[in-house]
TORMI-268551 format. One record per atom (N, C-alpha, C): residue in one letter; atom name; y, z, x. Coordinates in nm, 3 decimals. Atoms other than C-alpha are relative to their C-alpha. Example, Ala and Ser with C-alpha at 12.3 -4.5 7.8 and 13.67 -1.06 7.14 Angstrom:
<nodes>
NODE aa at      py      pz      px
NODE  A  N  -0.119   0.000   0.089
NODE  A CA  -0.450   0.780   1.230
NODE  A  C   0.120   0.000   0.090
NODE  S  N  -0.119  -0.006  -0.082
NODE  S CA  -0.106   0.714   1.367
NODE  S  C   0.109   0.073  -0.077
</nodes>
This chain:
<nodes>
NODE aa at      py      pz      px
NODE  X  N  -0.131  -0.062   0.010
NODE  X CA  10.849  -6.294   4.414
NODE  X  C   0.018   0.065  -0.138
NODE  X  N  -0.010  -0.084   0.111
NODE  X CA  10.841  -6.215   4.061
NODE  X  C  -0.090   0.091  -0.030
NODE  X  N   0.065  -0.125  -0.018
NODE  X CA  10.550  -6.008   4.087
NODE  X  C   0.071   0.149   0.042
NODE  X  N  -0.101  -0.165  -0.027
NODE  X CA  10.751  -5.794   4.274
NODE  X  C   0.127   0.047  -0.092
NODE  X  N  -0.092  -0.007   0.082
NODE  X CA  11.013  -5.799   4.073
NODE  X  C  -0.019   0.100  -0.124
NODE  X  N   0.085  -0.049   0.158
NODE  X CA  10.813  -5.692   3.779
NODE  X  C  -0.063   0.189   0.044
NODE  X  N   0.061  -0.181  -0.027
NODE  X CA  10.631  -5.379   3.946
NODE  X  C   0.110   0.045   0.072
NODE  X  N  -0.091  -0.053  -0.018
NODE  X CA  10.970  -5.293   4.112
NODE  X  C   0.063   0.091  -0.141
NODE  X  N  -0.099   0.008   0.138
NODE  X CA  11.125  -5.275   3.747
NODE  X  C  -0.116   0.135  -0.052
NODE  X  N   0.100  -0.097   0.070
NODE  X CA  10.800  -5.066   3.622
NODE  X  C   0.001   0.133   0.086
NODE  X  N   0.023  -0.148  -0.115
NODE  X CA  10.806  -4.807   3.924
NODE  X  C   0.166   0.037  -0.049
NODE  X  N  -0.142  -0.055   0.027
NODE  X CA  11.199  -4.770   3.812
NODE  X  C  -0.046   0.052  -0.119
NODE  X  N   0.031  -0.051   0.168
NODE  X CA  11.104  -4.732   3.440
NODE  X  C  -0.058   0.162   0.015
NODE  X  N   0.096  -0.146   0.002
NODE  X CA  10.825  -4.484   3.499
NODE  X  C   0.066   0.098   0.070
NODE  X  N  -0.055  -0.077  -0.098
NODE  X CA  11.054  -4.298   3.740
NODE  X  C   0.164   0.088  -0.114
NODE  X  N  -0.121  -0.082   0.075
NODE  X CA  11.331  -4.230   3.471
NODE  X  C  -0.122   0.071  -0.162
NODE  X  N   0.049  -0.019   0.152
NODE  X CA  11.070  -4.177   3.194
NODE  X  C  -0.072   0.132   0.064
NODE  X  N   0.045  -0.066  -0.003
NODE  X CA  10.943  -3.901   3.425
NODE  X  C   0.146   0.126  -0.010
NODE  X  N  -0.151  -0.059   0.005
NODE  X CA  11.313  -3.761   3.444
NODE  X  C   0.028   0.076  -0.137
NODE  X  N  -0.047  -0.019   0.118
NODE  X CA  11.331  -3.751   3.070
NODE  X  C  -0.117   0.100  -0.049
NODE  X  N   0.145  -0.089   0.105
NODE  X CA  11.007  -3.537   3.008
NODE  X  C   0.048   0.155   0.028
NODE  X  N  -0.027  -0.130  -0.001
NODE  X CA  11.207  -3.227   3.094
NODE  X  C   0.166  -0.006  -0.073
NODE  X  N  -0.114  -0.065   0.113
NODE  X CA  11.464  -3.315   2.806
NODE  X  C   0.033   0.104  -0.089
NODE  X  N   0.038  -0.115   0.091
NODE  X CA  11.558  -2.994   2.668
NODE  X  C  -0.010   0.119   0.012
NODE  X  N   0.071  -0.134  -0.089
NODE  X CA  11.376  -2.764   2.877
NODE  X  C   0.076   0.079   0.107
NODE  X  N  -0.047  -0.105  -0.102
NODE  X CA  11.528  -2.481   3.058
NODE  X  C  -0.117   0.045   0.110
NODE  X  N   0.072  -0.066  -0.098
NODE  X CA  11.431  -2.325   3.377
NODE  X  C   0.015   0.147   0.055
NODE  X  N  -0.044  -0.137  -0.063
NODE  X CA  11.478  -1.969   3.424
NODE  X  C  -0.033   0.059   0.074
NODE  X  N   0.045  -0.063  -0.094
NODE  X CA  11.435  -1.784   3.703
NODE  X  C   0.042   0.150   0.077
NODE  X  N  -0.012  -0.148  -0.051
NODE  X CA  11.394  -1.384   3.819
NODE  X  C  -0.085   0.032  -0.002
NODE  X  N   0.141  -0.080  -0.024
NODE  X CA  11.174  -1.106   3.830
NODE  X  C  -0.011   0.064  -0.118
NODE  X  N   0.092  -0.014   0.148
NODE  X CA  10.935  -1.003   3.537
NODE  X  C   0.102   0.167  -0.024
NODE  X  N  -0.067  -0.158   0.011
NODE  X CA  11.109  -0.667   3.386
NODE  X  C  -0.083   0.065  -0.096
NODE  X  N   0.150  -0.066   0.076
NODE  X CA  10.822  -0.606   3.187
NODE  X  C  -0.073  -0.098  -0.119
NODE  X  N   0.099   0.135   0.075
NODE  X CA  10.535  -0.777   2.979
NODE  X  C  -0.074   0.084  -0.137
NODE  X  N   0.064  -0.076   0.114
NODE  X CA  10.462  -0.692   2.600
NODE  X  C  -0.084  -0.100  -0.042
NODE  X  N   0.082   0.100   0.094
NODE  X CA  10.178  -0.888   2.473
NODE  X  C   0.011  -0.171   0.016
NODE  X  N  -0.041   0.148  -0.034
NODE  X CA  10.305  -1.225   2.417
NODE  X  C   0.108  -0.036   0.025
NODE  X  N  -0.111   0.063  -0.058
NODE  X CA  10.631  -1.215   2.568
NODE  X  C   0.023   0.133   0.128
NODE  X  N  -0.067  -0.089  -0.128
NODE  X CA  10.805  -1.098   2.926
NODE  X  C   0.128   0.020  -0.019
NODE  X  N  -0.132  -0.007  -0.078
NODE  X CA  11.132  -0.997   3.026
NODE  X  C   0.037  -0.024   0.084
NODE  X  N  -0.057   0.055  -0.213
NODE  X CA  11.302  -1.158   3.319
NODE  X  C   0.132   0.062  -0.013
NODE  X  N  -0.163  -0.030  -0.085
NODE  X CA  11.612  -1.022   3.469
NODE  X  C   0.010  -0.127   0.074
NODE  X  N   0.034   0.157  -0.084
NODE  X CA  11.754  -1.396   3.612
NODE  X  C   0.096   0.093   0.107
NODE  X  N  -0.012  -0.074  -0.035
NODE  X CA  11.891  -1.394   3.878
NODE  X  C   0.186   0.068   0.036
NODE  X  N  -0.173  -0.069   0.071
NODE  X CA  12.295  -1.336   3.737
NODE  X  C  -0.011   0.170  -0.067
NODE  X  N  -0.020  -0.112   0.060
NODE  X CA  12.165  -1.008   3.580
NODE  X  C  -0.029   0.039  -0.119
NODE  X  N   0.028   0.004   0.121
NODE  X CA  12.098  -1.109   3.237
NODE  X  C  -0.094   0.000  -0.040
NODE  X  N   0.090  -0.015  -0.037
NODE  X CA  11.824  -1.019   3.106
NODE  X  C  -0.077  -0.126  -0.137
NODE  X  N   0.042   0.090   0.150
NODE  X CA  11.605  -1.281   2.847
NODE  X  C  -0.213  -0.033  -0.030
NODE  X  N   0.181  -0.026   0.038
NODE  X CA  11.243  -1.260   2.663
NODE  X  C   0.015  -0.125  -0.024
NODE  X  N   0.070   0.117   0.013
NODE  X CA  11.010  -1.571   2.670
NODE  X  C  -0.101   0.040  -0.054
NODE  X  N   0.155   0.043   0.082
NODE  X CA  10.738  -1.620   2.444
NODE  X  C  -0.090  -0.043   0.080
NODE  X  N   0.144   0.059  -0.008
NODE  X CA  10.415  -1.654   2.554
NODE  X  C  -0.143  -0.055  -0.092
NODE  X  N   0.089   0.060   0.100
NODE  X CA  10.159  -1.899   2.403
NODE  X  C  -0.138  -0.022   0.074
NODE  X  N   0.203  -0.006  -0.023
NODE  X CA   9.752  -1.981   2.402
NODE  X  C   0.068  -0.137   0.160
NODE  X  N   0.020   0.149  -0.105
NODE  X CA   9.896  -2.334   2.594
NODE  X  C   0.125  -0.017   0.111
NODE  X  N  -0.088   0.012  -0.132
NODE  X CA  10.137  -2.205   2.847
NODE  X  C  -0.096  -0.001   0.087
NODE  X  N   0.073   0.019  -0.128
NODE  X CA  10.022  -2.286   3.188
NODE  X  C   0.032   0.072   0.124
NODE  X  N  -0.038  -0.099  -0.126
NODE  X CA  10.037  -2.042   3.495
NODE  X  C  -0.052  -0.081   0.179
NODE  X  N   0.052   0.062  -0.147
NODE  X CA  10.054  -2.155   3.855
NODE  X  C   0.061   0.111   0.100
NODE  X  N  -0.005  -0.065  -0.125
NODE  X CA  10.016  -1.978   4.203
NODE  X  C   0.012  -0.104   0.065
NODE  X  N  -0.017   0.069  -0.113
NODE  X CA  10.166  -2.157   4.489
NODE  X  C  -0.098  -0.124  -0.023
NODE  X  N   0.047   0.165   0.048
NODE  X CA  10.054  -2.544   4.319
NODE  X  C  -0.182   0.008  -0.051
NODE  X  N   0.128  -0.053   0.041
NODE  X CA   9.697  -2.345   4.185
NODE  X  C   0.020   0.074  -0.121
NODE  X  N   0.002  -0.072   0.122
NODE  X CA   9.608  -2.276   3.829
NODE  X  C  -0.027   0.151   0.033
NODE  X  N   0.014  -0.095  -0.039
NODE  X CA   9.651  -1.915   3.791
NODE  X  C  -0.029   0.082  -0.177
NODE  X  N   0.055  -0.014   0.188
NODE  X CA   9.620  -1.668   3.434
NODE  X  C   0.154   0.072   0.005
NODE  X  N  -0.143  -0.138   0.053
NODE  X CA   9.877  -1.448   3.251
NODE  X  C  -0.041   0.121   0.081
NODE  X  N   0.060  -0.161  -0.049
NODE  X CA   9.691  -1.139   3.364
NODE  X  C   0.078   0.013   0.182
NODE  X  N  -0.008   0.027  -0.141
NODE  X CA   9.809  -1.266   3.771
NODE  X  C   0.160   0.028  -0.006
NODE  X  N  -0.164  -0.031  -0.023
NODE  X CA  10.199  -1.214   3.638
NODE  X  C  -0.065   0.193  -0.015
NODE  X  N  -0.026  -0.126  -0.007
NODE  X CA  10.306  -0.858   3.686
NODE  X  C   0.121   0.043  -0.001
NODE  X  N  -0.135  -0.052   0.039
NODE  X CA  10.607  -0.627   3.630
NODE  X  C   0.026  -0.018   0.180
NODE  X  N  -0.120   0.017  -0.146
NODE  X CA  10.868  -0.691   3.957
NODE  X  C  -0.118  -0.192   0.061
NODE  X  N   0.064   0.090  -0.060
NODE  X CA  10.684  -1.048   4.013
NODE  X  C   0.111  -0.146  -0.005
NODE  X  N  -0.111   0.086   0.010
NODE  X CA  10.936  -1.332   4.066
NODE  X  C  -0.043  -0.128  -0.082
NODE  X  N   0.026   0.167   0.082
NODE  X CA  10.909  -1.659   3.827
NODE  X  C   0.103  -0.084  -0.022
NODE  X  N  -0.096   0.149   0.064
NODE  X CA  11.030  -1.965   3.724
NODE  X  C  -0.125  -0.079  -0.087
NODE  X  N   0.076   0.017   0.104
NODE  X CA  10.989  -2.018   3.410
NODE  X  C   0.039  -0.171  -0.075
NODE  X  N  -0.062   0.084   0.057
NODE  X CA  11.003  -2.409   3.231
NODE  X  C  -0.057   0.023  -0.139
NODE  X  N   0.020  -0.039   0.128
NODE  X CA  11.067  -2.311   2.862
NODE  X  C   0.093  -0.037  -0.076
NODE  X  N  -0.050   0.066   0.143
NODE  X CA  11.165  -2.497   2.532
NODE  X  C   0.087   0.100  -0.063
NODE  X  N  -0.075  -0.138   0.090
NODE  X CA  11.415  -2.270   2.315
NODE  X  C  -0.050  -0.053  -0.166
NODE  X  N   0.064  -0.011   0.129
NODE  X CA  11.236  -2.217   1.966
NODE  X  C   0.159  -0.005  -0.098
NODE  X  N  -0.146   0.002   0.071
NODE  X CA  11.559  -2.318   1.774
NODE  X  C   0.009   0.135  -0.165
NODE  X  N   0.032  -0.068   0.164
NODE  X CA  11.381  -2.131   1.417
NODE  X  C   0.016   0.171   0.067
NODE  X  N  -0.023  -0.090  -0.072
NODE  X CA  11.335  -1.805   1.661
NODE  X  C   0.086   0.067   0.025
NODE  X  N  -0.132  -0.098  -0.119
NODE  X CA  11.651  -1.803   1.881
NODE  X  C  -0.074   0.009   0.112
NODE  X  N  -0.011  -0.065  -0.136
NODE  X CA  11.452  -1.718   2.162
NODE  X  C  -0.092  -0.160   0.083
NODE  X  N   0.100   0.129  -0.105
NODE  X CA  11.222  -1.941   2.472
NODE  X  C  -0.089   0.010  -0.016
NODE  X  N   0.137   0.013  -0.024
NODE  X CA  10.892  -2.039   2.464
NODE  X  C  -0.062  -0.074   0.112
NODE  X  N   0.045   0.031  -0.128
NODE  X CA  10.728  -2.088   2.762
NODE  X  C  -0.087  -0.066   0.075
NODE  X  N   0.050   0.111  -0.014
NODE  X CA  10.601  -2.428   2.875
NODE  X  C  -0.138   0.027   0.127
NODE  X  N   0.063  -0.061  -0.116
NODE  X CA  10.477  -2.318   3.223
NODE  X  C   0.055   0.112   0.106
NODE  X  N  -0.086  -0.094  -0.136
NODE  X CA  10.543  -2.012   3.476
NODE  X  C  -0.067  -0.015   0.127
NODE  X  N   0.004  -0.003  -0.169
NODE  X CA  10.538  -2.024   3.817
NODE  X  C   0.018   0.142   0.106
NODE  X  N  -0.010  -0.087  -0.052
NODE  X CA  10.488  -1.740   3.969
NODE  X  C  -0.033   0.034   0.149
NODE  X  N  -0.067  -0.030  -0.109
NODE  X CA  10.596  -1.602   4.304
NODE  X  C  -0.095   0.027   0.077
NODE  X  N   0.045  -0.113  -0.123
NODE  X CA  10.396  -1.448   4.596
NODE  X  C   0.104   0.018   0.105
NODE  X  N  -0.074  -0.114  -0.096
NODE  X CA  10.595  -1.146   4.780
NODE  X  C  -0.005  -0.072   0.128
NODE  X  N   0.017   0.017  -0.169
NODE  X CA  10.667  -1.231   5.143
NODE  X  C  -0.106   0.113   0.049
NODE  X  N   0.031  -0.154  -0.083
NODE  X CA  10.505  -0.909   5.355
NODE  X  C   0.128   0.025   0.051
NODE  X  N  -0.109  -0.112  -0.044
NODE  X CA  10.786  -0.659   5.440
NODE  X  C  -0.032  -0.044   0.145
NODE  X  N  -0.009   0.043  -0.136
NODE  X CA  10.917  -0.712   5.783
NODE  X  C   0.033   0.136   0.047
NODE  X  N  -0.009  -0.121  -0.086
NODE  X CA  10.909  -0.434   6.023
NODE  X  C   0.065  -0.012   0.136
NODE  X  N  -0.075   0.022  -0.100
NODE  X CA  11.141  -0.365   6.278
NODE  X  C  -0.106  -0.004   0.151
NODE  X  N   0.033  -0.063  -0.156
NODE  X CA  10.942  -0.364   6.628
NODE  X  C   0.085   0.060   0.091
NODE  X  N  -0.055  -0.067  -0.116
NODE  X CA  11.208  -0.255   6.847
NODE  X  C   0.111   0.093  -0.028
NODE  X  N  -0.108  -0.132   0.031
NODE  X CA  11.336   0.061   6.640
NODE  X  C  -0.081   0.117   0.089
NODE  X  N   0.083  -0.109  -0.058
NODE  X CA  11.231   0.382   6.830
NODE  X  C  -0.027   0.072  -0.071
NODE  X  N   0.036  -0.094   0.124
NODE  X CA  11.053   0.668   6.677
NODE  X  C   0.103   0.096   0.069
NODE  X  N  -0.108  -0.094  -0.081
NODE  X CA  11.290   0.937   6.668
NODE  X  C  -0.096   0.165   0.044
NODE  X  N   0.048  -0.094  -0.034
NODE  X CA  11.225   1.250   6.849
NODE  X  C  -0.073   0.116  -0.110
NODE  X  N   0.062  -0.157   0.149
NODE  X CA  11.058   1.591   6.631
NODE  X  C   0.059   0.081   0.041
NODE  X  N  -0.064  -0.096   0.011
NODE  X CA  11.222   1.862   6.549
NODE  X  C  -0.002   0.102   0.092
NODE  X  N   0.061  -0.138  -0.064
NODE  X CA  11.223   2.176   6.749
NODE  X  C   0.047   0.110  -0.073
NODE  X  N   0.005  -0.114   0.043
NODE  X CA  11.137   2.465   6.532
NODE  X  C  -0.024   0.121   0.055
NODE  X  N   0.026  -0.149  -0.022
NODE  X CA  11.079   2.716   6.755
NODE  X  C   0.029   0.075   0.056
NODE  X  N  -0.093  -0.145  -0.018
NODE  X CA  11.380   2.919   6.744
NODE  X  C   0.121  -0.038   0.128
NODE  X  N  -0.096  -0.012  -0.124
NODE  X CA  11.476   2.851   7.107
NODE  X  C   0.121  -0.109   0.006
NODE  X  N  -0.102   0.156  -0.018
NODE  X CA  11.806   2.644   7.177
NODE  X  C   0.033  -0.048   0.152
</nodes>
């Protein structure tokens, strides 16, 4: 009984101590508005727009797969978890998460519309 007791108490612990490892950290989220070097622009998605720092030991993921910087792109959706550089002012950017596009949906049951008749007669 106290066994359990004991690894009950430790699976609680470890469960708030994983809670607390994103003290701090913001999460921002929109689409890239462009990428200079070592920082992006996001537009979130209120409108505002805000640069993140990029570093050697940010980490990039595709759908739960390491991915690179080079794999973000301008109009690419993220979510970004990033520290605010207090000496800066601005974010530095822990890890991004970046998006893959749906595929565009196409109507099947629009008709094509007829063609013109150019020639003259009415």
């Amino acid at each position: 009984m106290f066994k359990r007791f004991v690894a009950c108490t430790f699976a609680v612990l470890m469960s708030v101590g994983l809670l607390w490892a994103h003290d701090g950290n913001e999460h921002i989220m929109g689409t890239v508005s462009s990428i200079n070097g070592d920082h992006v622009m996001i537009k979130t998605q209120d409108g505002k727009s805000e640069m993140v720092m990029l570093g050697k030991t940010t980490k990039y993921m595709i759908d739960k797969k390491a991915a690179k910087v080079t794999d973000m792109k301008v109009g690419s959706r993220v979510v970004v978890d990033a520290k605010m550089d207090a000496k800066m002012k601005m974010y530095s950017a822990l890890e991004v998460k970046i998006g893959v596009a749906a595929p565009l949906k196409t109507d099947t049951n629009e008709k094509p519309s007829a063609p013109a008749d150019h020639s003259g007669h009415q």
